[in-house]
The first five atom37 places (N, CA, C, CB, O) and aatype in JSON, in Angstrom:
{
  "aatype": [20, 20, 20, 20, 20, 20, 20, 20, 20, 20, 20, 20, 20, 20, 20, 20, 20, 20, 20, 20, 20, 20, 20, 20, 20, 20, 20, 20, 20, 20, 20, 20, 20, 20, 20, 20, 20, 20, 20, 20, 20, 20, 20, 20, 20, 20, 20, 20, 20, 20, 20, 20, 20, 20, 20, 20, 20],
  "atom_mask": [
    [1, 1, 1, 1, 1],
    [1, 1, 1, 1, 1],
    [1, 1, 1, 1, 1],
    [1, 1, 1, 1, 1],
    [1, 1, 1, 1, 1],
    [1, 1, 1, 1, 1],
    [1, 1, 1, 1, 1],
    [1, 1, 1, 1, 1],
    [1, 1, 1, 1, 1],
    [1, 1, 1, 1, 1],
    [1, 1, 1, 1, 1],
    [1, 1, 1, 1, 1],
    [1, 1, 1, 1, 1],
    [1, 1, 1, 1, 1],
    [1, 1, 1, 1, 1],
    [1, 1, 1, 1, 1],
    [1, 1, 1, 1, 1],
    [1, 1, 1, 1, 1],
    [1, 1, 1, 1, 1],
    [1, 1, 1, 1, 1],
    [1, 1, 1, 1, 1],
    [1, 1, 1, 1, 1],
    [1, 1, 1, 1, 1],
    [1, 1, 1, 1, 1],
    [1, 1, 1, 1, 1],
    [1, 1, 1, 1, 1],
    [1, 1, 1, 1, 1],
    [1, 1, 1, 1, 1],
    [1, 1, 1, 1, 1],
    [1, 1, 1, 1, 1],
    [1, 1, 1, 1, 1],
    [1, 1, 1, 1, 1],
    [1, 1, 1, 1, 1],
    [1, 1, 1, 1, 1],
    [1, 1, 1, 1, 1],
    [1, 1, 1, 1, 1],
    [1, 1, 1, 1, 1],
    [1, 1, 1, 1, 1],
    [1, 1, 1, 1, 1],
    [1, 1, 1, 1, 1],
    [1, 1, 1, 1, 1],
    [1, 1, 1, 1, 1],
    [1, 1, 1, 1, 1],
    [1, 1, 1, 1, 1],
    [1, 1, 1, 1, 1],
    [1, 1, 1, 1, 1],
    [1, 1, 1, 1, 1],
    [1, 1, 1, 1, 1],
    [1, 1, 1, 1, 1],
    [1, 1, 1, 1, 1],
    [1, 1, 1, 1, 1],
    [1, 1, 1, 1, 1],
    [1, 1, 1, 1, 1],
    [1, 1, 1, 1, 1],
    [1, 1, 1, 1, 1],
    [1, 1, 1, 1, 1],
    [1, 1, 1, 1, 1]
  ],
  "atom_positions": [
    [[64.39, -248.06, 152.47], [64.78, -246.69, 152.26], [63.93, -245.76, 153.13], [64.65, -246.31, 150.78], [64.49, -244.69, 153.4]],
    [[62.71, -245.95, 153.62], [61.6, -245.15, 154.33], [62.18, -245.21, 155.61], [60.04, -245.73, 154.26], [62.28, -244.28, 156.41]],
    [[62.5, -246.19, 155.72], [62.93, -246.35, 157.23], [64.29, -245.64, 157.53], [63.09, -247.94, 157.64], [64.46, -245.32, 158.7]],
    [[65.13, -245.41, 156.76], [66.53, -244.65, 156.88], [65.71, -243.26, 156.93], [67.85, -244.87, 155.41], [66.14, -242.52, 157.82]],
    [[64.89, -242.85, 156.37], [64.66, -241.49, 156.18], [64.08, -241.23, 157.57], [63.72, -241.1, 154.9], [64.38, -240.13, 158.02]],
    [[63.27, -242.04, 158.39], [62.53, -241.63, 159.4], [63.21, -241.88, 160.68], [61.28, -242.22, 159.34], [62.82, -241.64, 161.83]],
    [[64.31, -242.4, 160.26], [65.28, -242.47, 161.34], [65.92, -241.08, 161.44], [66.37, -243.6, 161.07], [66.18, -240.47, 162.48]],
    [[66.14, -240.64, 159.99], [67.21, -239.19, 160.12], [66.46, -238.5, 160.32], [68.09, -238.57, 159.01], [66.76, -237.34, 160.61]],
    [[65.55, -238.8, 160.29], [63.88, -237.63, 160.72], [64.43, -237.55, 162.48], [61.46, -238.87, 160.48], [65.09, -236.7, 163.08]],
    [[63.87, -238.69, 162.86], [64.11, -238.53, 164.34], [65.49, -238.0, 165.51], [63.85, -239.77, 164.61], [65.75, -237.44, 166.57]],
    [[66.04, -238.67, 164.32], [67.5, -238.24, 164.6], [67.69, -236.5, 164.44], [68.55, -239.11, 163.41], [68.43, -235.85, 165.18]],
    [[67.15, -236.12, 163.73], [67.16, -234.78, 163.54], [66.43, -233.96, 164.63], [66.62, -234.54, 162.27], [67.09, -233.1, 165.22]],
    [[65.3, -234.11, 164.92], [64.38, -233.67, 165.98], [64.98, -234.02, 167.67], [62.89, -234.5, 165.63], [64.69, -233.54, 168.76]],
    [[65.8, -234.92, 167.28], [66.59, -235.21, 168.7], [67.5, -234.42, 169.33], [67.31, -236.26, 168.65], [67.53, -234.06, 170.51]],
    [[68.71, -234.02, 167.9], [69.62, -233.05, 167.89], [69.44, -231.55, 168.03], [70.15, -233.25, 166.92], [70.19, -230.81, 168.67]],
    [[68.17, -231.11, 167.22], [68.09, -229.89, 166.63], [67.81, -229.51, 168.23], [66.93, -229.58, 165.24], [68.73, -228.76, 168.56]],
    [[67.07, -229.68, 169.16], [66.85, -228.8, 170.44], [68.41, -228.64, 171.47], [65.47, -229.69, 171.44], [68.9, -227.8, 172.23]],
    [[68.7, -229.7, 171.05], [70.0, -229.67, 172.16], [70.95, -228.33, 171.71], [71.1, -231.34, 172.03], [70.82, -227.26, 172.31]],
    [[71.71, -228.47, 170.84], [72.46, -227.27, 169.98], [72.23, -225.65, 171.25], [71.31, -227.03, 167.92], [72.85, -225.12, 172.17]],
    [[71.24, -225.5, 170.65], [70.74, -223.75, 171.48], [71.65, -224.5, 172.86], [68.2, -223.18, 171.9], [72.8, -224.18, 173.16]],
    [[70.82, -225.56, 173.58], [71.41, -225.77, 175.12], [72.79, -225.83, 175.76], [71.02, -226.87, 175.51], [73.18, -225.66, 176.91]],
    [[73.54, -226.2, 174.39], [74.84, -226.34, 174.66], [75.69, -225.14, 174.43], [75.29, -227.37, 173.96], [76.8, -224.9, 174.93]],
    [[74.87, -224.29, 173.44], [75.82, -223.2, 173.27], [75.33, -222.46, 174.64], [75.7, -222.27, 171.71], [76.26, -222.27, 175.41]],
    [[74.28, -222.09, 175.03], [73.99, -221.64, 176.54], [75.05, -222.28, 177.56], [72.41, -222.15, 177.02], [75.65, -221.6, 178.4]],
    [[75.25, -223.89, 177.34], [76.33, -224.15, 178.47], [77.35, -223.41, 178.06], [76.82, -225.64, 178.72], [77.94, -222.77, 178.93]],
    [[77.68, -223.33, 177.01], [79.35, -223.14, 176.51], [79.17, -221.27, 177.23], [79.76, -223.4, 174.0], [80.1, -220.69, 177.79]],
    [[78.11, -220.8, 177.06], [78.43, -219.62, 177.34], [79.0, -218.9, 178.99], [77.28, -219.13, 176.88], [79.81, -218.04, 179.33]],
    [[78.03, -219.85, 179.69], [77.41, -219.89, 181.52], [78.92, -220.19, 181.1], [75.91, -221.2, 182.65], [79.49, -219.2, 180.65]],
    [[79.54, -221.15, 181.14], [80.8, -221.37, 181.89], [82.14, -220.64, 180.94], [80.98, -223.17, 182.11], [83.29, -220.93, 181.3]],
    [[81.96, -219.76, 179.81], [82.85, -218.96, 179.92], [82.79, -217.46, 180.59], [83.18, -218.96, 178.81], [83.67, -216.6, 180.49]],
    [[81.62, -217.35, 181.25], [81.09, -216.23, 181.96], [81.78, -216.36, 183.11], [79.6, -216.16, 182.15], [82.54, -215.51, 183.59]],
    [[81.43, -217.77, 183.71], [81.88, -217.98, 185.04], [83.52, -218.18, 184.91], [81.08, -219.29, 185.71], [84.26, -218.21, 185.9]],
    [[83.89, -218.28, 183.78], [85.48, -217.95, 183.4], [86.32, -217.33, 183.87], [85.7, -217.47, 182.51], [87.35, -217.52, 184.51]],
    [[85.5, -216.16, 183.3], [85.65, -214.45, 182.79], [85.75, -213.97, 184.2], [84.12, -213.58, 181.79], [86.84, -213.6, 184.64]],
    [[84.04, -213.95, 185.34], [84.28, -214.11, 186.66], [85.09, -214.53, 187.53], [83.74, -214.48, 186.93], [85.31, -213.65, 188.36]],
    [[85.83, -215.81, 187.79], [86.99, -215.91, 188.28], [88.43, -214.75, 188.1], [87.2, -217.12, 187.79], [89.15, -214.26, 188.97]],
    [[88.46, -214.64, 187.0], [89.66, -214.06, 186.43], [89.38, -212.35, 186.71], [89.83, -214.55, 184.65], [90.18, -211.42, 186.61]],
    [[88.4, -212.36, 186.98], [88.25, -210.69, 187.51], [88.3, -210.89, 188.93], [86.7, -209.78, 187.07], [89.19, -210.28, 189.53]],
    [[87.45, -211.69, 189.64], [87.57, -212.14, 191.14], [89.54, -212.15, 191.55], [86.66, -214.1, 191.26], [89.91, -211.48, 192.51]],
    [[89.98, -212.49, 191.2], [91.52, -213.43, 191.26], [92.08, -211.64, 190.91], [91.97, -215.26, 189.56], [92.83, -211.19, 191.79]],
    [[91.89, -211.06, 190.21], [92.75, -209.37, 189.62], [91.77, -208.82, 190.53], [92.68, -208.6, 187.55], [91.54, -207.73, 190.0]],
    [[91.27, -208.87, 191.26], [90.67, -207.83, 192.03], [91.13, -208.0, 193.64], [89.03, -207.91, 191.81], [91.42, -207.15, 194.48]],
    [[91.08, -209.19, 193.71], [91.78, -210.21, 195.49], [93.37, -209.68, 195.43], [91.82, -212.74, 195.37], [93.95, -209.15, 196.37]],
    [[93.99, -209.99, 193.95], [95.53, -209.73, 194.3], [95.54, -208.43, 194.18], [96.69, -210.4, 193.39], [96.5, -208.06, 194.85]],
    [[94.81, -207.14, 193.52], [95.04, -205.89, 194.1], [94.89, -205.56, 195.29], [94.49, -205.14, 193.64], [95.44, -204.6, 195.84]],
    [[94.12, -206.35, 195.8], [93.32, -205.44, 197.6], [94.55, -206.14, 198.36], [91.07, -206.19, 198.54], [95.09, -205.47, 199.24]],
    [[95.06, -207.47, 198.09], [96.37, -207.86, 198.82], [97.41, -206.73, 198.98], [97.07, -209.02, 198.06], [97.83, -206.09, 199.94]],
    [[97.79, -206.74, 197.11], [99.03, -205.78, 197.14], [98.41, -204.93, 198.21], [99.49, -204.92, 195.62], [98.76, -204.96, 199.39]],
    [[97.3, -204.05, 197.63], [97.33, -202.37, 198.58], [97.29, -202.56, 199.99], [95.87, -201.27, 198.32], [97.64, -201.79, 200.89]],
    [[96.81, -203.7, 200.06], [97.03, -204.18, 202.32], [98.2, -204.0, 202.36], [96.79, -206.08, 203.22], [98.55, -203.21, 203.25]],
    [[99.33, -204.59, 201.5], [100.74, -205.19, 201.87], [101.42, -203.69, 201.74], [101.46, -206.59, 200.69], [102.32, -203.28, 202.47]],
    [[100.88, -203.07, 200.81], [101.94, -201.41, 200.62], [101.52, -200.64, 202.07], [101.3, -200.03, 198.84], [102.27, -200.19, 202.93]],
    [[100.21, -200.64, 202.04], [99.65, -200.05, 203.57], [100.56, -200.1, 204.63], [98.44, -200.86, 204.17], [101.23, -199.15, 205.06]],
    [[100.55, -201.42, 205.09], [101.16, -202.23, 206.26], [102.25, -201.6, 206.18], [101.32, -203.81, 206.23], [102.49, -200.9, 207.17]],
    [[103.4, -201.56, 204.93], [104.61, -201.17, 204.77], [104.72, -200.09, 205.06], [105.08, -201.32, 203.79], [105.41, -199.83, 206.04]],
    [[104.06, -198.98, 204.3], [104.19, -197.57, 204.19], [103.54, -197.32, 206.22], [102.93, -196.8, 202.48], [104.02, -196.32, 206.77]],
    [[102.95, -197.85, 206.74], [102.76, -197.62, 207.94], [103.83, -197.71, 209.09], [101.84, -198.32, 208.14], [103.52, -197.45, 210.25]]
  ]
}
C-alpha cells in the first residue's frame, strides 16, 4: 500500500508542473491563431484597395 501511495506521490509532482506549460502552449498558438487571421483580413483589404485603385485609374 506505501508503495501505491509514493508512486501517486511522484506521479503527482510529475504532472503538477507540466499543466501551467501546456496551458501557455495552448495559449502561444491560439495567439498565433488570432495573428494569422488578422494578417490574412488585412492582406485581402490592401489587395481589394490595389484592385479598386488600378480600376478606378
Amino acid at each position: 500500500m506505501n508503495m501505491k501511495q509514493d508512486t501517486q506521490q511522484a506521479h503527482d509532482t510529475e504532472t503538477g508542473p507540466l499543466r501551467p506549460r501546456r496551458r501557455v502552449a495552448k495559449q502561444v498558438l491560439e495567439r498565433g491563431e488570432r495573428l494569422r487571421q488578422r494578417a490574412g483580413v488585412i492582406i485581402g483589404l490592401s489587395l481589394g484597395l490595389v484592385a479598386l485603385l488600378t480600376i478606378l485609374e
